[in-house]
N, C-alpha and C positions, 0 to 999 in steps of 0.2 A: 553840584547841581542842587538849587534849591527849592521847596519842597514844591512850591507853586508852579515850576518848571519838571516836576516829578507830576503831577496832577494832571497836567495840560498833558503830555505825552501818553500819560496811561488812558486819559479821555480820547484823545486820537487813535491810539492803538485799539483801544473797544470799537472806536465807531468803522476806522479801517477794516474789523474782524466783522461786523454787522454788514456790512455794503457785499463784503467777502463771501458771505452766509448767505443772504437774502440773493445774491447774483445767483451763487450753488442751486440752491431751492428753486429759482425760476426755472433753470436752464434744466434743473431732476424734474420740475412739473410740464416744462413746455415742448423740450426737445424729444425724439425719438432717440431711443436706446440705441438705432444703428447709424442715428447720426456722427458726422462725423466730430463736431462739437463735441455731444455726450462722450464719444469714445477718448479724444485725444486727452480731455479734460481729467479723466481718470488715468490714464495713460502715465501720462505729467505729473499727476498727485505719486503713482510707484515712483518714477527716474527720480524726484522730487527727493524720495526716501534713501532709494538708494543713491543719489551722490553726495546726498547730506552722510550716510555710512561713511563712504569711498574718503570724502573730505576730514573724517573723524582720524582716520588712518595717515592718509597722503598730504592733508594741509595743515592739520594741527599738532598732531606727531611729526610731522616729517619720516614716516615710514613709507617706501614708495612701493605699493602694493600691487600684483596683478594678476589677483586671484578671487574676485571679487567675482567672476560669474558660477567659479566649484561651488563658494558658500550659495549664494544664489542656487543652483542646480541641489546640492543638499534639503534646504527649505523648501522649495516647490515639491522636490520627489518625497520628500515625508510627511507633506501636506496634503497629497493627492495621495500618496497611500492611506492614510488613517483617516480622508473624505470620501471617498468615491463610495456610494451606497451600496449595503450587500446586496442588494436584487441587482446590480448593474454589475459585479465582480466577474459574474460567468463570462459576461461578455464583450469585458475588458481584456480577459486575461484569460482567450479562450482558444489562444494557440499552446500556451504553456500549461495553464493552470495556475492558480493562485496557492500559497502557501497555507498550510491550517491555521497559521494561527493569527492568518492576517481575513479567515472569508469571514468573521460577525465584527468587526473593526468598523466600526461610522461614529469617529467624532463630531460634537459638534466646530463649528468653522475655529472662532476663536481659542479654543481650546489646541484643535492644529496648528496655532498659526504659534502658538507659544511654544508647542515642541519643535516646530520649526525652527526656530531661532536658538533654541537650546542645544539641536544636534547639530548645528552649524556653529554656536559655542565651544561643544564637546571638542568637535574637529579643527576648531583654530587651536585649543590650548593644546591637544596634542601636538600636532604638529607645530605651532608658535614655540617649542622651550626649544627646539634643535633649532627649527630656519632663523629665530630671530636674533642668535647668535653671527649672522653674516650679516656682511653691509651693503646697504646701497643697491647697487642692479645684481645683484648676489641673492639679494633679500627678494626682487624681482621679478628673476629668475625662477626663485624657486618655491616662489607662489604661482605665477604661471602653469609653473609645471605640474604643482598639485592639483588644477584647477582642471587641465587635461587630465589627470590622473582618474579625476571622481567623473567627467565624461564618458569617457574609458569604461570604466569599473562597472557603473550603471546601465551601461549597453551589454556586458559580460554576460558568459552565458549562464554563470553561477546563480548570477540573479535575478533570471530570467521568471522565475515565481514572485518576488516580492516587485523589482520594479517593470516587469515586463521587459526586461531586455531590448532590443533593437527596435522593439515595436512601439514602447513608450507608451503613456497614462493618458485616456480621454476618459471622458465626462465625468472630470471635476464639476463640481457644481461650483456656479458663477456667483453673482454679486447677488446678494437679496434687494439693493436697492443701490440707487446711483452713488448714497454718498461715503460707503463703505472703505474704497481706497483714500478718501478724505480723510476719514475717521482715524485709521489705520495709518496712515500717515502723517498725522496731526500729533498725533499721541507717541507715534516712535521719536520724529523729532522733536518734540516740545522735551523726553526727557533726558535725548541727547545733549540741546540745546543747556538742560539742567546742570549737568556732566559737566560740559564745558565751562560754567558758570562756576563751578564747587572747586576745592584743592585739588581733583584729579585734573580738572582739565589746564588747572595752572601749571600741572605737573606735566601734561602732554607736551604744552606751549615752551616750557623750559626745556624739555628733550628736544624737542626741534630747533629751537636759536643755540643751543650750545650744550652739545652735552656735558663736557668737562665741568662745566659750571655748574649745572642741573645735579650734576652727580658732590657736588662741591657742598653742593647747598642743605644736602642728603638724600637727594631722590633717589633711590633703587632702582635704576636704569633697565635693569631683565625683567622684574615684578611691574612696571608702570608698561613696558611697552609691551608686554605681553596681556597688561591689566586692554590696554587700547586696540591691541588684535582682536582679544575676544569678543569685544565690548561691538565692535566694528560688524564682524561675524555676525553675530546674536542679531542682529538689527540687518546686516544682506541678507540673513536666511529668512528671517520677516519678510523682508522684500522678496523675497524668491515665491513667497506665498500668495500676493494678493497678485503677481503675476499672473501663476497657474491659472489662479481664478479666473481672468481675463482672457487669457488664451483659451481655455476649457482646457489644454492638451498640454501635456509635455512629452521631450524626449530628449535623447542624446545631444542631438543636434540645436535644442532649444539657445540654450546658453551655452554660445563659442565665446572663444575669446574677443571676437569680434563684440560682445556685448559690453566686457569690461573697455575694450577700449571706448564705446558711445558715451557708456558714465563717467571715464575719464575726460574726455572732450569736453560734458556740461561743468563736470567739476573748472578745469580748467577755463573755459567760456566766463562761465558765473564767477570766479574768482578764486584761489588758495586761500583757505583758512575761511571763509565767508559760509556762512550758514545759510540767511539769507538772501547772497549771492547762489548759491544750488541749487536752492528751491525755486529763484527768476527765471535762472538759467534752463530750467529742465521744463517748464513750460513753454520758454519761448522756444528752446530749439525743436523741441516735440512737436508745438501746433506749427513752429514752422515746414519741418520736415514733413508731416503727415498731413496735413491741412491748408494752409498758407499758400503752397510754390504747388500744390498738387497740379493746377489748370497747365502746369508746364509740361504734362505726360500727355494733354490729347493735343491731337491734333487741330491746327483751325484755321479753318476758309475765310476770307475776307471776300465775297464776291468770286471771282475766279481766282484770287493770289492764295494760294497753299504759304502762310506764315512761315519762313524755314526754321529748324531747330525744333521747333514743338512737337515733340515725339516721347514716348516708353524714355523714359530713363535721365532727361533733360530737367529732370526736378531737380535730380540729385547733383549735375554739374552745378546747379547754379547753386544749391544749400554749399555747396563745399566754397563755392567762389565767395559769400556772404560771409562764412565764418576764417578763412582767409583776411579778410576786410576786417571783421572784428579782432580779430588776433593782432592783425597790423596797429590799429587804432587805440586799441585797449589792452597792451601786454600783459598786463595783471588783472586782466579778465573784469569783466561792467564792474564787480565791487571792489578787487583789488583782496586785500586785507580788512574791509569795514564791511561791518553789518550795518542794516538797516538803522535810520536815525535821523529822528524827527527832527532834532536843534542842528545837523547838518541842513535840509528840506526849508528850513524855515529860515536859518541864516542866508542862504544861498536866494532867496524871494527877498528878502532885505538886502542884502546888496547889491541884485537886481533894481529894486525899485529907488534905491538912494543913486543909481547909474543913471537910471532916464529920469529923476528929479533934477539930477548936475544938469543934464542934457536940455529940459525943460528951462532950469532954472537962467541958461547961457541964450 
């Protein structure tokens, strides 16, 4: 690539990032906060995050993970413990009682949000030097099951002082402003994004296509892919964080497994191994599901004809009947294996335009 074709790309990419920015700012000055706009938009910017994690693990290692809502559930409950304000503790935590040494605890936001991801670190390398010895639906298996574990755990009655036990954590405090999951999610991936770019993610990319080879080559096969669990982790329990925020609430029940499999899905949709492929992905299926197919849950009159079908719950047949159709159509998912890329965009409008020139020109 040469350098004038370096230039032009980087000029597009600023100006694509300004249209990007300036859309954000209209829709943080003009929309209401309980819009559904506002809401899905931030919504998309988390899932965004987190299947950009999920795809660090599952598309570019080739490690097939599913345990991505524990780390999740880790990050949110240590982010709402070390936010929720002491004046509001009493009555948070006023069936049990709150722990001494957690009732003068009020970080600031970003400060939690970096322990969060740190003890969702802690807890993959633990556990990552035993599971990540097994292969395959092994390795599966037995992140699932850890994910259940910390579920579990967190509703226990042990911990019924620190995380409130079965009753689970309100009034986290929320967003200070609409473009925080933005922010937050801009900056997680941008240095995942880095990662991948660097010799480790060359070294992620070689344990995936072969390890024998990867291992040939000298890559330390136990140290890199437990280097990629942690790293994965670190950035789900981020994401576990600007969740809480959103919801106000967490509990047991918050992160089922039924969550990892949604961000598998966008992974999957948007692409393997595609960055941004995840980040399309998790917008589109987001505003489609919450937003988009929503008119398909009420009901509607035509005059005296009652529409059939239109009822509670007929969103959701037809989001599933749609990504059925995508699956069919696109088996490697809208990006496949490519990321974003302007001399594809622009080649693709050139040989368009050289097609209806022939066509013209006959």
């Amino acid at each position: 690539m040469n350098k004038d074709t370096k230039k032009r790309n980087l000029l597009l990419s600023l100006g694509l990032a300004g249209v990007i920015v300036v859309l954000l700012v209209i829709v943080g000055l003009v929309a209401s906060p309980t819009s559904m706009l506002y809401k899905t938009l931030q919504m998309g910017a988390i899932y965004a995050l987190l299947a950009v994690t999920m795809n660090l693990l599952n598309g570019f290692t080739g490690l097939f993970s599913l345990g991505q809502a524990g780390f999740m559930t880790l990050g949110a409950y240590t982010f709402a413990i070390l936010t929720i304000p002491v004046k509001s503790k009493g009555s948070v935590y006023y069936l049990f009682g709150v722990a001494d040494w957690l009732k003068n605890i009020e970080l600031p936001w970003f400060v939690a949000l970096i322990i969060a991801g740190a003890v969702a670190a802690l807890f993959a390398y633990l556990i990552g030097i035993p599971m990540l010895r097994l292969k395959s639906d092994y390795f599966a298996i037995a992140t699932l099951g850890f994910a259940e574990v910390v579920r579990i755990v967190v509703a226990s009655k042990p911990m019924n002082r620190i995380t409130n036990g079965s009753m689970g954590l309100t009034k986290i405090p929320g967003f200070d402003n609409f473009f925080i999951p933005f922010i937050v999610a801009g900056i997680c991936i941008a240095i995942i994004a880095l990662i991948m770019r660097s010799t480790y993610g060359r070294a992620f990319k070689a344990i995936r296509d072969d390890e024998i080879a990867a291992e040939a080559m000298g890559i330390n096969l136990s140290k890199t892919k437990l280097l990629s669990f942690v790293v994965s982790s670190f950035f789900a329990g981020i994401g576990g964080a600007p969740m809480a925020m959103y919801l106000g609430a967490v509990s047991s029940t918050t992160f089922t497994i039924a969550v990892t499999y949604f961000i598998l899905l966008i992974v999957v949709i948007g692409g393997m191994s595609s960055t941004t492929g995840s980040i399309i992905s998790a917008f589109v299926v987001i505003m489609a599901r919450e937003w988009w197919l929503r008119f398909l849950d009420k009901e509607t009159m035509i005059g005296d004809f009652k529409v059939p079908f239109l009822r509670s719950g007929f969103r959701m047949v037809i989001f599933s009947v749609i990504l059925m159709v995508v699956v069919l159509f696109f088996k490697n998912g809208l990006m496949g294996n490519r990321e974003f890329s302007w001399d594809r965009i622009i080649g693709f409008f050139k040989r368009l335009g050289k097609k209806d020139g022939g066509k013209n020109g006959k």
